[in-house]
C-alpha positions as CSV (number, residue, x, y, z in Angstrom):
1,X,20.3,-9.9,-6.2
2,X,20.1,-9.3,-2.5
3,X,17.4,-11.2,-0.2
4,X,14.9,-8.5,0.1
5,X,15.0,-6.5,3.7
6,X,11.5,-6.9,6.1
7,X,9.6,-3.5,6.4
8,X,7.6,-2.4,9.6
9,X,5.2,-0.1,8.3
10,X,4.8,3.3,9.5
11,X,1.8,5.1,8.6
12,X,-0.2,8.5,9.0
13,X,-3.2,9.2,8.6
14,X,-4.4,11.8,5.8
15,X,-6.3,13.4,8.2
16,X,-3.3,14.5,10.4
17,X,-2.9,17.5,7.5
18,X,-5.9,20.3,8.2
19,X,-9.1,20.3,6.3
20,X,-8.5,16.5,5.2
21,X,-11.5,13.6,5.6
22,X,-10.6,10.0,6.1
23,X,-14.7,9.2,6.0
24,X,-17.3,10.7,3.9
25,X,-20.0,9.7,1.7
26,X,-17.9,11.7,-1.3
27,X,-14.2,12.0,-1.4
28,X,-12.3,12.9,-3.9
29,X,-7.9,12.4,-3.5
30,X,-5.2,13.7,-5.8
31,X,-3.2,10.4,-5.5
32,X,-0.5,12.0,-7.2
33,X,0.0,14.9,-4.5
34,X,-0.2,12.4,-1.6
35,X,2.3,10.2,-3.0
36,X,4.5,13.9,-3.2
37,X,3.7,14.1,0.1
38,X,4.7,10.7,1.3
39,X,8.0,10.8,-0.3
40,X,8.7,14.1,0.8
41,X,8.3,13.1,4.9
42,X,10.7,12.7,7.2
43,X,10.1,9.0,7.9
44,X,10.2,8.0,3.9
45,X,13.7,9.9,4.3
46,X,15.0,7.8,7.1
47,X,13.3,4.8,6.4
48,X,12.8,2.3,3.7
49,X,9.1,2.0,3.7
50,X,6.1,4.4,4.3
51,X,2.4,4.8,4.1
52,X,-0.9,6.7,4.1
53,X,-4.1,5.9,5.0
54,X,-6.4,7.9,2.2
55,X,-9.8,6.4,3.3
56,X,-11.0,5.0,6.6
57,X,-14.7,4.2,6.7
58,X,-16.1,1.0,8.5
59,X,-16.1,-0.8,5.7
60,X,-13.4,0.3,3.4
61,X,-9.9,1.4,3.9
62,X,-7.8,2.7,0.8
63,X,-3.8,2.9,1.8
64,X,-1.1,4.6,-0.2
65,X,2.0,2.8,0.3
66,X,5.4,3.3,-0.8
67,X,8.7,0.6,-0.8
68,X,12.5,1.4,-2.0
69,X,13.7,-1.1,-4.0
70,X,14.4,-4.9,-2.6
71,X,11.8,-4.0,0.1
72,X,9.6,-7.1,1.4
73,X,6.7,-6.7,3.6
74,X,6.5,-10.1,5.2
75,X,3.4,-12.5,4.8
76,X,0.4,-11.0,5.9
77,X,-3.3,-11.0,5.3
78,X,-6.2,-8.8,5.6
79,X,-10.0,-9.6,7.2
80,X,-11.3,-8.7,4.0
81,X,-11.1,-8.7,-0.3
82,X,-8.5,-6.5,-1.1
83,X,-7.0,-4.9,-4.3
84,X,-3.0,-4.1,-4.8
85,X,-2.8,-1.3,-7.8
86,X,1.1,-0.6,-8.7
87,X,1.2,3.0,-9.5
88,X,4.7,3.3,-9.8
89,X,7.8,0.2,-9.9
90,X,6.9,-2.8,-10.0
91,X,6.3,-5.1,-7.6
92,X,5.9,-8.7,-6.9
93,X,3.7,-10.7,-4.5
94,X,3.8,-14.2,-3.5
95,X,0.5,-15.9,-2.6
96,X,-0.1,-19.4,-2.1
97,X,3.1,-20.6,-3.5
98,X,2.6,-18.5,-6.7
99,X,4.4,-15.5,-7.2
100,X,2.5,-12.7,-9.0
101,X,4.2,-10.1,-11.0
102,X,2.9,-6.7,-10.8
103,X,4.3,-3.8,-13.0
104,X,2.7,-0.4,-12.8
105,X,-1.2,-0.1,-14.2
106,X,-2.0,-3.6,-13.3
107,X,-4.6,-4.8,-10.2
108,X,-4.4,-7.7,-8.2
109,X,-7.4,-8.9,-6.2
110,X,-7.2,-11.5,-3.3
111,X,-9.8,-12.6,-0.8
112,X,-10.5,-12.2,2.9
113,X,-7.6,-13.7,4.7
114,X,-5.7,-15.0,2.0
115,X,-1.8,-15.0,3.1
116,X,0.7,-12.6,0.8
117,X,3.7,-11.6,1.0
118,X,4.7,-8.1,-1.3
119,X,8.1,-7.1,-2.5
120,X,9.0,-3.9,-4.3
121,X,11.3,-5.3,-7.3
122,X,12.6,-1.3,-7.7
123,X,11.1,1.8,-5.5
124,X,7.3,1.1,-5.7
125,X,4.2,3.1,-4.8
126,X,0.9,1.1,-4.6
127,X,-2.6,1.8,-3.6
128,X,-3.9,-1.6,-1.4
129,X,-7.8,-1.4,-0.9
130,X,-9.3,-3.4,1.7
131,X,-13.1,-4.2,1.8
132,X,-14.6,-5.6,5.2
133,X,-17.4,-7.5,4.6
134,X,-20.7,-6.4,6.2
């Protein structure tokens, strides 16, 4: 197998479509039509990597992602707990010398500032959830 390729992640906001809501005390998202969306910009065409930002509230920020296959995001780590769900692929994370397999259906949950690196094993769609603590 190849060494997996660094992505730099572009993303867009939801709320760059009209009548869409990043913040609100009640949202509700077809995950399934955003992640038709994703795949059918421009930038997932030219690019190998792409994402969307569903929620952004003060304390909570929910991101669709998607990675073609052999795709790495390089070690990185978030200010608060955060929760990788694989929607589609599978995908595999490394964190603190363990790697983690994660095939569709399945949840990983770290901590605040734990470092991770996360590598789509075939093309991938996850949803990452971060939680800032208050």
């Amino acid at each position: 197998m190849n060494s997996p390729r660094p992505c730099p992640l572009p993303v867009s906001d939801a709320a760059e479509r009209p009548g869409r809501h990043l913040a609100d005390s009640l949202l509700t998202i077809d995950v399934t039509a955003e992640l038709a969306w994703l795949h059918d910009e421009e930038t997932w065409q030219r690019t190998r990597c792409h994402a969307r930002t569903l929620v952004k509230d003060a304390d909570l920020r929910v991101v669709l992602i998607a990675l073609r296959a052999g795709v790495r995001m390089e070690e990185h780590h978030a200010p608060g707990r955060i929760t990788v769900q694989t929607l589609a692929g599978r995908l595999s994370l490394r964190v603190t010398g363990r790697t983690v397999d994660l095939p569709v259906g399945h949840i990983l949950t770290l901590g605040p500032a734990i470092p991770h690196d996360v590598e789509a094993r075939e093309e991938s769609a996850f949803l990452l959830t971060i939680a800032w603590p208050t």
